[in-house]
C-alpha positions as CSV (number, residue, x, y, z in Angstrom):
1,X,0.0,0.0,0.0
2,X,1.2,3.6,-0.6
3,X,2.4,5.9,2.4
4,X,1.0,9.0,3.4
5,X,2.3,10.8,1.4
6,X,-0.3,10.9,-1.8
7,X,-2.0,13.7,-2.4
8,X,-5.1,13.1,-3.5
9,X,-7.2,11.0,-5.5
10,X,-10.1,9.7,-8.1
11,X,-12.4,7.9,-6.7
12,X,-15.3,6.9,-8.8
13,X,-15.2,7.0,-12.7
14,X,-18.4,7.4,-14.8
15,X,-19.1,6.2,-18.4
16,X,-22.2,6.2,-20.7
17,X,-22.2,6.1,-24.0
18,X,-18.9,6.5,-25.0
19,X,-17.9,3.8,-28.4
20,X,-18.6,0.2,-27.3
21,X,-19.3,1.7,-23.8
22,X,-23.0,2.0,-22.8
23,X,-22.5,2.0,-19.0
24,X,-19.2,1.6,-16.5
25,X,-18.4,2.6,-13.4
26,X,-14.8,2.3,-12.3
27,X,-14.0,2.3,-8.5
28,X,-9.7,3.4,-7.6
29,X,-8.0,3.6,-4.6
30,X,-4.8,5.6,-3.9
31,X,-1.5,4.0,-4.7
32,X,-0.7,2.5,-8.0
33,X,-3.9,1.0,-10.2
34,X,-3.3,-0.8,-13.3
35,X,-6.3,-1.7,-15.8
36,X,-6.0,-4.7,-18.1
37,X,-7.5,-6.7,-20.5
38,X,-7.4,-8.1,-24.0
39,X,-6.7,-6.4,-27.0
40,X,-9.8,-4.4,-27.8
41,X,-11.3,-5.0,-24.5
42,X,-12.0,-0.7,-23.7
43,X,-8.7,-0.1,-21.7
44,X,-7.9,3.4,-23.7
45,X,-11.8,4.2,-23.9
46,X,-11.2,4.8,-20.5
47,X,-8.1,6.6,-20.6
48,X,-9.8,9.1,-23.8
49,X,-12.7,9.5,-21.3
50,X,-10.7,11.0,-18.4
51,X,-8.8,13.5,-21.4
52,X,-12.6,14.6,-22.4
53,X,-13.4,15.0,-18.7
54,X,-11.2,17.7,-18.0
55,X,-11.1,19.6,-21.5
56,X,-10.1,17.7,-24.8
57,X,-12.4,17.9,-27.2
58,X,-15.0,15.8,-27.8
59,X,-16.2,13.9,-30.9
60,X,-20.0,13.1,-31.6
61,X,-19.1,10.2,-33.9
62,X,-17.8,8.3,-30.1
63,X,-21.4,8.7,-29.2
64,X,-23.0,4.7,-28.6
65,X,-24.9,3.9,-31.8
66,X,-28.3,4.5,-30.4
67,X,-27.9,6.9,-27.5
68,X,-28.1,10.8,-27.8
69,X,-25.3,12.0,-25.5
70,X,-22.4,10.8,-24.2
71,X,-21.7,11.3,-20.3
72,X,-18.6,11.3,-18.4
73,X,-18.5,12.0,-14.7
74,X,-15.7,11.5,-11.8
75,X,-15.4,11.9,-8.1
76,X,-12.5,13.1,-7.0
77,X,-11.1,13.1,-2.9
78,X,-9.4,16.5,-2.8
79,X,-8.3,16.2,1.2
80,X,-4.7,16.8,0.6
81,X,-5.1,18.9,-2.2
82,X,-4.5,22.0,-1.1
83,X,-3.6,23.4,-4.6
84,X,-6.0,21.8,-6.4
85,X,-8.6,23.1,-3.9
86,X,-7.7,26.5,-4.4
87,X,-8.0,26.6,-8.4
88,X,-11.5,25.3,-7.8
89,X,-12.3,28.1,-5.3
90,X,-10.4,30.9,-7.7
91,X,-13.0,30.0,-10.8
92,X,-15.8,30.4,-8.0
93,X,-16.8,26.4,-7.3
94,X,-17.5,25.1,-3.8
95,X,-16.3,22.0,-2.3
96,X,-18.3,20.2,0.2
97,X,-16.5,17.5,2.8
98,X,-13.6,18.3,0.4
99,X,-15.3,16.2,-3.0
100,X,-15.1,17.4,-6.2
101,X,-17.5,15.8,-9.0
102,X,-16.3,17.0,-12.6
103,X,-19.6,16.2,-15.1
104,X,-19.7,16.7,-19.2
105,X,-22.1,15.7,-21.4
106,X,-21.9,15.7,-25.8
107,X,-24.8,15.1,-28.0
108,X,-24.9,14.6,-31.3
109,X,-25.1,18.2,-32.3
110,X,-21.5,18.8,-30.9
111,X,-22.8,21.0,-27.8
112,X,-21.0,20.2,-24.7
113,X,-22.2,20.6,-21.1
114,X,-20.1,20.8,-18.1
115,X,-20.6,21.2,-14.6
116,X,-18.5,21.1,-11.4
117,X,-20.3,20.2,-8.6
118,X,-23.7,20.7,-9.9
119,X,-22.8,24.1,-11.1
120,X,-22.7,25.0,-14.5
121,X,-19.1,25.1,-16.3
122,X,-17.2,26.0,-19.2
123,X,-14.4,24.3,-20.9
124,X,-11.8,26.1,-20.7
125,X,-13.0,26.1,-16.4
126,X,-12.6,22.1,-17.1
127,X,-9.4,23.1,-18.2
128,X,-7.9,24.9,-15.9
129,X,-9.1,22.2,-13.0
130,X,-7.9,19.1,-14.9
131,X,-3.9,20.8,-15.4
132,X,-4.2,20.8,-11.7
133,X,-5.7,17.6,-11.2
134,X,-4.2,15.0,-13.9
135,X,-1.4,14.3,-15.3
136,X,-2.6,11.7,-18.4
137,X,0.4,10.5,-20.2
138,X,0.2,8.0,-23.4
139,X,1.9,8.5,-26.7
140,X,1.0,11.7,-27.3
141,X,3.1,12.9,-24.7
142,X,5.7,10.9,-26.2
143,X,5.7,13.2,-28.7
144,X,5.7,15.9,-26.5
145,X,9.0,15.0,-25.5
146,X,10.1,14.7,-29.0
147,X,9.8,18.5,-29.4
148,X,12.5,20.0,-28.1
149,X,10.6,23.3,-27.5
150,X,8.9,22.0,-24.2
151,X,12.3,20.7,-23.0
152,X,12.4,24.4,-21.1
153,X,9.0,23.7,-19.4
154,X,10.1,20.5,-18.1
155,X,13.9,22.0,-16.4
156,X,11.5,25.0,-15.2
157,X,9.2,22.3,-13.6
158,X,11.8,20.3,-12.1
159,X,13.1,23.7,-10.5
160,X,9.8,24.2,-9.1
161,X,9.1,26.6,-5.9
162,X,13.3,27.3,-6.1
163,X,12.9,28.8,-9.4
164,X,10.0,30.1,-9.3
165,X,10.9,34.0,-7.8
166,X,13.4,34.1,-10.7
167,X,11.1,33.5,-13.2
168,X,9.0,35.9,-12.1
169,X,11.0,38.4,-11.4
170,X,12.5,37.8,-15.2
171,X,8.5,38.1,-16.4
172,X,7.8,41.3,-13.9
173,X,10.9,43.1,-15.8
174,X,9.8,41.3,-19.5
175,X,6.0,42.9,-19.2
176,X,7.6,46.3,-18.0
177,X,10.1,46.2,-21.2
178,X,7.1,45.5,-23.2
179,X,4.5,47.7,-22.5
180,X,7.7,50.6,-22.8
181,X,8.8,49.7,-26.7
182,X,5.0,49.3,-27.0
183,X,5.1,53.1,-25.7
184,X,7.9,53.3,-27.7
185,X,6.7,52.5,-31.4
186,X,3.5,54.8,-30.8
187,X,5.5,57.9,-29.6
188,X,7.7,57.3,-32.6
189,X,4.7,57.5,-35.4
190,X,5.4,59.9,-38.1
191,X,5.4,63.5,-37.1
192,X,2.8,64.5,-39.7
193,X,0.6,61.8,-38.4
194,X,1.4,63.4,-34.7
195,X,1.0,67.0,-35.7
196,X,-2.8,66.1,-37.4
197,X,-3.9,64.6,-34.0
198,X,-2.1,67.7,-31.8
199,X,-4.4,70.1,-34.1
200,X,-7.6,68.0,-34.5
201,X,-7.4,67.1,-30.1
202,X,-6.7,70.9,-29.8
203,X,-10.1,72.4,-32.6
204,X,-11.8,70.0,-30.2
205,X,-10.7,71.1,-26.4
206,X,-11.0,74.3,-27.3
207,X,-15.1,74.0,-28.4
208,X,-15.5,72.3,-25.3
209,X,-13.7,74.8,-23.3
210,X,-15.2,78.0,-24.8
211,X,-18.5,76.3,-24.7
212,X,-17.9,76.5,-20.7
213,X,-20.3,73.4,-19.9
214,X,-21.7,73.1,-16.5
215,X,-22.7,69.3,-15.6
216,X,-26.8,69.4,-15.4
217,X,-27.2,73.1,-17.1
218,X,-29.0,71.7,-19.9
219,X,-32.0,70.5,-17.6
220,X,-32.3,74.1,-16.4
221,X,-31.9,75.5,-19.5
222,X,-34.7,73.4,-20.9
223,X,-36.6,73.9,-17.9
224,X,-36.2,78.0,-18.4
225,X,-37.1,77.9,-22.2
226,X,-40.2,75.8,-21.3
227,X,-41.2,79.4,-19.3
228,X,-40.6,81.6,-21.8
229,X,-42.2,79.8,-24.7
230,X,-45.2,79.6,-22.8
231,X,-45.0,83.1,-20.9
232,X,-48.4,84.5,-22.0
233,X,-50.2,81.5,-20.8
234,X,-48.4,81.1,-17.3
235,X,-49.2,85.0,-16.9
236,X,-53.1,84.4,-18.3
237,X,-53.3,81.5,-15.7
238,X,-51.3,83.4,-13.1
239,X,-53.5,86.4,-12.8
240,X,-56.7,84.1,-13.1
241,X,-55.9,82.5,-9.7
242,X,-54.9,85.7,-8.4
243,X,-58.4,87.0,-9.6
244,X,-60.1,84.2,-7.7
245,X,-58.3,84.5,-4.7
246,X,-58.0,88.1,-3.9
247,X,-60.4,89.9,-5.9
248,X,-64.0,90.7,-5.3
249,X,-66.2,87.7,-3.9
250,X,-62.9,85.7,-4.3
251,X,-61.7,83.1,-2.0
252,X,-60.2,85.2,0.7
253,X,-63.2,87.2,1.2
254,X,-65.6,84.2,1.5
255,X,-62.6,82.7,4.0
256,X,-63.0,85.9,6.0
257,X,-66.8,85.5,5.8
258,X,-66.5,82.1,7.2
259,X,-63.7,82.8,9.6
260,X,-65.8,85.6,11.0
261,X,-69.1,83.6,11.3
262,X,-67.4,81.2,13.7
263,X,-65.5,83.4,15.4
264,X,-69.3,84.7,16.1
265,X,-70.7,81.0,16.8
266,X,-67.5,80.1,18.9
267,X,-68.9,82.3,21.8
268,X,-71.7,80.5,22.6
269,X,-69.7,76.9,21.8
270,X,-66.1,76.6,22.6
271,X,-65.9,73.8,21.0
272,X,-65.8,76.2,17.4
273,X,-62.3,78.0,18.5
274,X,-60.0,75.2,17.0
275,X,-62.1,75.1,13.7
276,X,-62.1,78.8,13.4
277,X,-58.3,78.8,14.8
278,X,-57.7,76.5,11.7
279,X,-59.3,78.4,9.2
280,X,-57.5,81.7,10.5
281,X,-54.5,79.6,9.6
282,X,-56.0,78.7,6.1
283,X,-56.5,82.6,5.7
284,X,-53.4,83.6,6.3
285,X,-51.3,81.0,4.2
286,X,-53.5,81.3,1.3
287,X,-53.1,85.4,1.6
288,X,-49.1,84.8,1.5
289,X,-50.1,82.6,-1.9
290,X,-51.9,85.0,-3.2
291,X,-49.3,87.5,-2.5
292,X,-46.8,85.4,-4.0
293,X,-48.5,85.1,-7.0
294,X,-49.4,88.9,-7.3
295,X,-45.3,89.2,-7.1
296,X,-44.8,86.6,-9.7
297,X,-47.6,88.1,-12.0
298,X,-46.0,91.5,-12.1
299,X,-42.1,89.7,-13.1
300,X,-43.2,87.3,-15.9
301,X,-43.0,88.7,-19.5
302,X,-42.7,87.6,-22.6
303,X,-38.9,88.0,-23.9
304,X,-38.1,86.8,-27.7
305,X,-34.6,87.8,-26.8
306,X,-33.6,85.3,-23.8
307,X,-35.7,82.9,-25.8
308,X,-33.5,82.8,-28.8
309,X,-30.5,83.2,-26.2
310,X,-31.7,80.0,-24.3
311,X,-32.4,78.1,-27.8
312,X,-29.2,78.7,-29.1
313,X,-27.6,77.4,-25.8
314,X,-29.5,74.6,-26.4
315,X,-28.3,73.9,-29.8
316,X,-24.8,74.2,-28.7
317,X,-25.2,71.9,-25.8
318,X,-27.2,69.0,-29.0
319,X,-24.2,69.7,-31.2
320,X,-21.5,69.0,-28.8
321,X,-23.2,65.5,-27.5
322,X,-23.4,64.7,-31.2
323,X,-19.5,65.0,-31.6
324,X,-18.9,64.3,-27.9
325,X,-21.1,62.1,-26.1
326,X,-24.4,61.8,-25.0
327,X,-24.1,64.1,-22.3
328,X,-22.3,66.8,-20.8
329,X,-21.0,64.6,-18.2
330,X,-19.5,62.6,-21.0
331,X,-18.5,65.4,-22.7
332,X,-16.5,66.2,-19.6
333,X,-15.0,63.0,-19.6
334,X,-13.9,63.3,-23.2
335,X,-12.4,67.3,-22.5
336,X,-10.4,65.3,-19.5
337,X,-8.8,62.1,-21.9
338,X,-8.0,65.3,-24.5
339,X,-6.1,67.0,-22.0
340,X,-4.4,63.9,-21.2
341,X,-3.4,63.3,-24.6
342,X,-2.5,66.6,-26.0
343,X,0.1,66.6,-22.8
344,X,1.7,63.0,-24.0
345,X,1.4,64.4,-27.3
346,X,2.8,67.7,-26.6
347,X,5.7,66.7,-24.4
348,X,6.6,63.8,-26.2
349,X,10.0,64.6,-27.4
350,X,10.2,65.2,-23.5
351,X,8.8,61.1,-23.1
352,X,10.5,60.0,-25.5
353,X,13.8,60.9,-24.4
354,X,12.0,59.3,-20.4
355,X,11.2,56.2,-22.1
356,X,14.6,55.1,-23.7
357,X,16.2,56.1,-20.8
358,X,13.7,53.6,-18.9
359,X,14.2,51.4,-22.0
360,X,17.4,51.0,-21.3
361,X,17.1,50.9,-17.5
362,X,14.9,47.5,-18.2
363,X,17.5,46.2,-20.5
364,X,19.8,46.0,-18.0
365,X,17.9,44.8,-15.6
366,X,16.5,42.5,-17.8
367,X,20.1,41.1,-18.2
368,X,20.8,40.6,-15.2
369,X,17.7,38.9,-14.1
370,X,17.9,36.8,-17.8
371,X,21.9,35.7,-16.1
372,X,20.5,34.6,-12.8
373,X,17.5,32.7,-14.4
374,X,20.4,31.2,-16.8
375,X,22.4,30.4,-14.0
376,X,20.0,28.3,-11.6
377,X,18.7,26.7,-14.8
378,X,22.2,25.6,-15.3
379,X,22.5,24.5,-11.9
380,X,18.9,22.4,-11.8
381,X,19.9,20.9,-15.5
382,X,23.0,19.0,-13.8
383,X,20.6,17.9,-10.9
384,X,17.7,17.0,-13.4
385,X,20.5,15.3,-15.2
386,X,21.8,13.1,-12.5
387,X,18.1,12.4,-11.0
388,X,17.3,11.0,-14.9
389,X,20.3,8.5,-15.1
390,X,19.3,7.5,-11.7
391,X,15.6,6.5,-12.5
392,X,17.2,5.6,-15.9
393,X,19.4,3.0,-14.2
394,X,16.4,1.5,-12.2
395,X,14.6,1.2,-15.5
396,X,17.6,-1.1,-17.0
397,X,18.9,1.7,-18.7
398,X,22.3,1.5,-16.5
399,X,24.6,3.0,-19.5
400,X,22.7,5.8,-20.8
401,X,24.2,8.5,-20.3
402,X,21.3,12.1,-20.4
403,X,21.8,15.6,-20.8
404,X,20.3,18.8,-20.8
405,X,21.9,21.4,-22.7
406,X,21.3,25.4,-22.2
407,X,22.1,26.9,-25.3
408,X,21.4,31.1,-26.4
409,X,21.1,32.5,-29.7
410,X,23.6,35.5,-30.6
411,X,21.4,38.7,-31.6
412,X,22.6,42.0,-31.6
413,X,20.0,43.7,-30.9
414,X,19.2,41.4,-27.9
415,X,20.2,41.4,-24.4
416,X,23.8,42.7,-23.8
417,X,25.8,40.0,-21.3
418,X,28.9,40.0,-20.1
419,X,29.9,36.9,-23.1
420,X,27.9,38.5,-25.7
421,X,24.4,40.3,-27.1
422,X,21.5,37.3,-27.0
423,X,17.7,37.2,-28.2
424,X,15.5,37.1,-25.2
425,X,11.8,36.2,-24.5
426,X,9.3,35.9,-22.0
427,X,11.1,33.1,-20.4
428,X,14.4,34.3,-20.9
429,X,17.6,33.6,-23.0
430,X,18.1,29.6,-22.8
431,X,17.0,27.2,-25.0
432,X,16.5,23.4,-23.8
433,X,17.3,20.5,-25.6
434,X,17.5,17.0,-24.1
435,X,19.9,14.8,-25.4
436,X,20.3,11.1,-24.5
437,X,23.1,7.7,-25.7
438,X,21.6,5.3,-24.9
439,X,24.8,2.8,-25.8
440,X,28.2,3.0,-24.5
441,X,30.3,4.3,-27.6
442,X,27.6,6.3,-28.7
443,X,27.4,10.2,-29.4
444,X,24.3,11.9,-27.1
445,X,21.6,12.4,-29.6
446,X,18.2,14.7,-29.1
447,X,15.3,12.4,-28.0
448,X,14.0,12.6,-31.2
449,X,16.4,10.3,-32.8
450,X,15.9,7.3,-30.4
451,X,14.1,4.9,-32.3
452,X,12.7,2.6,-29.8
453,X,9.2,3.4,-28.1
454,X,10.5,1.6,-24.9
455,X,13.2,3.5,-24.4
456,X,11.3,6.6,-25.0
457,X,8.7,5.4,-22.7
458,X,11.5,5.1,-20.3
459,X,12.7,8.4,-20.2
460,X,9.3,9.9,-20.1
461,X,9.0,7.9,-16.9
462,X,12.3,8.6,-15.3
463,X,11.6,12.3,-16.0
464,X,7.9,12.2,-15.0
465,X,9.4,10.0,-11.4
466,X,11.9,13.0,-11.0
467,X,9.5,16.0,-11.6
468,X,6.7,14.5,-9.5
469,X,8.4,15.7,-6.0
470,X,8.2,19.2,-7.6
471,X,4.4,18.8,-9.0
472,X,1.8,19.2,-7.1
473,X,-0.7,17.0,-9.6
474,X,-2.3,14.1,-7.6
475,X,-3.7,11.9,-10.3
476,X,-1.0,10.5,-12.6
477,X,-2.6,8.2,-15.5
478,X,0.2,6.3,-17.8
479,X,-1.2,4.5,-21.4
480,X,1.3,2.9,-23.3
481,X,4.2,3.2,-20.9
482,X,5.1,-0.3,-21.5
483,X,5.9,-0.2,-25.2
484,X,8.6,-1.8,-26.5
485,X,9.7,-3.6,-23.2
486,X,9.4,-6.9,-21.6
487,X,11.1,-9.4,-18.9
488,X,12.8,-7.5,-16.2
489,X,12.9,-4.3,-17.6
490,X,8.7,-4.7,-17.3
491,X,9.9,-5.3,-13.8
492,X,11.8,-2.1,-13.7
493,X,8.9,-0.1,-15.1
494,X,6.5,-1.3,-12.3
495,X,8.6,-0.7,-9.4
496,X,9.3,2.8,-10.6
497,X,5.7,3.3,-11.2
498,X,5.0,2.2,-7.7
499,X,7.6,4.3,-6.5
500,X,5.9,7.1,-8.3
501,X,2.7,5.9,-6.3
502,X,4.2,7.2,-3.2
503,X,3.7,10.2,-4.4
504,X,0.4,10.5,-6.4
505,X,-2.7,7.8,-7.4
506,X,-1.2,6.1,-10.5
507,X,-3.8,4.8,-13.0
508,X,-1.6,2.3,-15.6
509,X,-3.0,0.7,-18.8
510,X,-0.9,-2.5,-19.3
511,X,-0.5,-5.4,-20.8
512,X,2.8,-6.8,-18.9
513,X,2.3,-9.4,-15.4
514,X,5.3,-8.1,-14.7
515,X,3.9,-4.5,-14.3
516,X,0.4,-5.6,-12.9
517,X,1.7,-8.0,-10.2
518,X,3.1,-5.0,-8.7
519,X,-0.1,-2.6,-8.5
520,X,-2.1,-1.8,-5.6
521,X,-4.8,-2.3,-7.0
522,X,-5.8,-4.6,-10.4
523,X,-9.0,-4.0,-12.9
524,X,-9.8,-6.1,-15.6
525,X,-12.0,-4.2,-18.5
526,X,-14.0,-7.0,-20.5
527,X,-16.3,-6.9,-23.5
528,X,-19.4,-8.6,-23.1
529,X,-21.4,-10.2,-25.8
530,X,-25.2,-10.6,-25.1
531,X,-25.7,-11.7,-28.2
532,X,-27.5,-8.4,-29.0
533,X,-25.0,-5.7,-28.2
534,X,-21.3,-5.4,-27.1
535,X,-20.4,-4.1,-23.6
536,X,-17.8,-3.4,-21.2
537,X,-17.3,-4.2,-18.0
538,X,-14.5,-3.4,-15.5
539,X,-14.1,-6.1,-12.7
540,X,-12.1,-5.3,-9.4
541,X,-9.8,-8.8,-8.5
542,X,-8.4,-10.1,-5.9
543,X,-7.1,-13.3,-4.8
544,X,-7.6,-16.3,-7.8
545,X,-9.1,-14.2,-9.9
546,X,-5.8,-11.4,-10.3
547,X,-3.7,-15.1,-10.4
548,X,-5.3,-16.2,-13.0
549,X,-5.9,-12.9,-15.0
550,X,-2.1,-12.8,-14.7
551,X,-1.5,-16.0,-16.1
552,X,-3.9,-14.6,-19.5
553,X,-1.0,-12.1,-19.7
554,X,1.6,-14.4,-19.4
555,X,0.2,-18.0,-21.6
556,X,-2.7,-16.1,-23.5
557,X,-6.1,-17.6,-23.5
558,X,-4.8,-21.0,-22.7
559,X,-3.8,-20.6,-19.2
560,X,-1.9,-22.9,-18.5
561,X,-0.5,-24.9,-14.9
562,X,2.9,-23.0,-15.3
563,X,1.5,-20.0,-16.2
564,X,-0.8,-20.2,-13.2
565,X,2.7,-20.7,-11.1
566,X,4.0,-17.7,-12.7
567,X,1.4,-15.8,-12.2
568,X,1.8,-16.7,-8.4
569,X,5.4,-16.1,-8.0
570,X,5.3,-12.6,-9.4
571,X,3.0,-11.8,-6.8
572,X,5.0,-13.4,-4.4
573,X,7.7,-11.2,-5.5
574,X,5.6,-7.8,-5.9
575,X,4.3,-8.6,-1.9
576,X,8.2,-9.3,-0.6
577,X,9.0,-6.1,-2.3
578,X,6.5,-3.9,-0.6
């Protein structure tokens, strides 16, 4: 069994409807897993699944002949994932009792659906979660390896945490560079094209300045030529309530009638004094109205003049939102980014001359953080180096000999170092290239020219057992990592993948004992024939049943007495190793 020192792992495995697949669930434990079967049998249906699961893209033409979607679905323990955990929590997903459940769905159509945790998710979200969570390597990341321009990603991987405050200081200093040239190269337009901007930006500040707008004028100054267009009828309305109020047999007079008739009454009944106390107080507030108006009636006039003064306002204040904005607020706003580009375009012989001098500042800076980078990378590429031949050795590789060459390319507009002017990047001024003998006698070589699968297999495995101390990803799945091998380098193989299992759940597709009889764990996939339809089945063994799917691996379909014995001893062996 594996220590405690795995860091997570899938629990529960989902299929429906994916190629000979209608229905499987697949129960793992932590530690190392291997699936096998017969040729055929679904073992890299599985493996595809999990890759759709967390992003790759998905093709209708897998859908079950007869079914309208395809579903994939997997429960994952995320206890001692403290990294994983937070990715989930950054793309705003909860986790409850520490469980994550990763859903997606593909009908015929194409359309995909994904959720996490019930919640409704993108792909690229699956993404994001599953470069976290699994590692899946088959012979496409054999291929990977092959291409010497993600050699870098791997050094920078095994550096991990120690290199990391480098890199981003490098990346801090590369953006800053950047967005100055950027800075740069617009500053540095031609000076006719400069000049027609500096007089357009200054026609327009000064229309907006001279029109001397006043955020929330043009409400009053529609309110105001509301009044004046309709002067004669405000006054004719005006003095008609002032007639009814004040004048003869108006309202104040039948109010002083009234007020005076209780005043009369309230001798005889006390109980009038707070009615006639109200009206007095009616009186005399509608007497103030009525003066008010009788003010206001003797002010309002006609005037053509302010009209036409407050309608050509008006027409100033339409014309600027047309060429402006919608408002005077906006309006504002544009007046404030024209003052801040007529300055940058006004000094910019003065910000020029700032930004090559910052230029310049960064470049050197630049170097130097590009010659520390350099340096630790150096310094990590003879550790990954000696780490690889190690693992290499326990994988019967004992005479290869790997290494990890920095190189730079000479560019004389580049970076200037004390050995020379180099091209630079975001990730700096090395380039990575793995090379490998795997003979005595023999030159080292890129990857790319090994021609045997297995030993390519190998050294995906020896750099996957070094980088997986630096990784963080609990959920490593291997296909194909046993091509090309056999005998006691199979041997080899498994104990470094149970090794790895120390580390992270390993999920192996295999067809070697030798491999199997050391797992954890051992599935069988199956394809079952109902005489109507083909399915698969995934069987947990144990006891006879792993003997004897052993021996299969060994004899074939005839299993025979000796094959059974095999079968034993290597399990023999696998438990005295544990």
């Amino acid at each position: 069994m594996p220590s405690g020192k795995v860091k997570g792992m899938l629990a529960e495995l989902l299929i429906k409807n994916l190629a000979i697949i209608d229905e499987v669930q697949v129960t793992l434990q932590s530690g190392f897993n291997v699936l096998t079967g017969e040729t055929g049998a679904g073992k890299s249906i599985i493996i595809h699944a999990l890759s759709f699961l967390v992003g790759e893209r998905g093709d209708p033409d897998l859908i079950r002949t007869g079914a309208d979607a395809l579903l994939v679905e997997a429960v994952f323990d995320l206890r001692t994932c403290p990294q994983v955990r937070a990715v989930i929590y950054e793309l705003g997903f909860e986790l409850e009792d520490d469980t994550l459940i990763l859903t997606r769905e593909l009908n015929r159509s194409g359309r995909s659906r994904c959720r996490v945790n019930g919640r409704a998710a993108t792909v690229s979200m699956l993404k994001q979660i599953g470069k976290a969570l699994l590692d899946i390597h088959g012979q496409h990341e054999h291929q990977s390896l092959l291409d010497a321009a993600n050699h870098l990603a791997f050094l920078d991987a095994f550096g991990g945490d120690r290199l990391t405050p480098l890199k981003e200081h490098y990346a801090n200093l590369y953006r800053q560079l950047v967005q100055v040239e950027r800075e740069l190269a617009e500053l540095q337009q031609s000076e006719r094209d400069r000049m027609q901007r500096l007089d357009l930006l200054r026609y327009q500040a000064d229309e907006i300045d001279r029109a001397n707008l006043r955020d929330g004028e043009e409400e009053e100054w529609q309110q105001e030529r509301l009044r004046l267009a309709h002067a004669e009828r405000i006054a004719e309305r005006v003095n008609l309530a002032v007639e009814r109020l004040s004048g003869d047999g108006g309202a104040l007079d039948a109010l002083g009638e009234a007020m005076q008739a209780l005043k009369d009454a309230a001798e005889f009944d006390p109980a009038l004094r707070q009615p006639h106390e109200t009206l007095s107080q009616a009186l005399d507030t509608l007497q103030d109205i009525a003066f008010e108006l009788e003010r206001y009636a003797r002010h309002i006039e006609f005037d053509p003049e302010r009209l036409e003064e407050v309608e050509a306002r008006l027409d100033l204040i339409r014309r600027l939102k047309r060429k402006y904005g919608d408002s005077i607020a906006a309006i504002l706003h544009y007046r404030r980014q024209i003052a801040q580009e007529l300055e940058r375009l006004e000094t910019s012989e003065e910000r020029l001359e700032g930004l090559q001098k910052e230029r310049e500042r960064l470049r050197k800076a630049l170097a130097d953080a590009a010659c520390a980078l350099s340096q630790a990378r150096t310094e990590f590429a003879r550790q990954l180096e000696r780490a690889v031949q190690a693992h290499l050795k326990a994988l019967m590789m004992e005479r290869a000999k790997f290494k990890v060459a920095l190189e730079r390319t000479p560019d004389p507009d580049g970076l200037a170092l004390p050995d020379g002017a180099f091209a630079f990047g975001r990730d700096g001024i090395d380039r990575v290239e793995f090379f490998i003998a795997t003979n005595p006698g023999e030159p080292l070589k890129p990857l790319a020219k090994i021609a045997s699968g297995g030993e390519l297999a190998r050294v995906m495995l020896a750099l996957k057992a070094c980088l997986q101390h630096a990784h963080e990803i609990p959920v490593l799945v291997f296909d194909e990592v046993d091509v090309g091998i056999g005998g006691r380098t199979a041997e080899a193989v498994g104990e470094k993948l149970r090794e790895v299992a120390r580390y992270a759940q390993v999920l192996c597709v295999t067809h070697l004992p030798q491999i199997a009889a050391l797992a954890d764990w051992h599935l069988r996939v199956e394809k079952v024939d109902d005489g109507k339809r083909t399915r698969v089945i995934v069987v947990s063994l144990d006891g006879e049943e792993r003997v004897r799917e052993l021996a299969r691996m060994l004899s074939g379909k005839q299993i025979t007495a000796a094959s059974l014995q095999h079968a034993q001893e290597l399990l023999q062996r696998a438990a005295v190793r544990r």
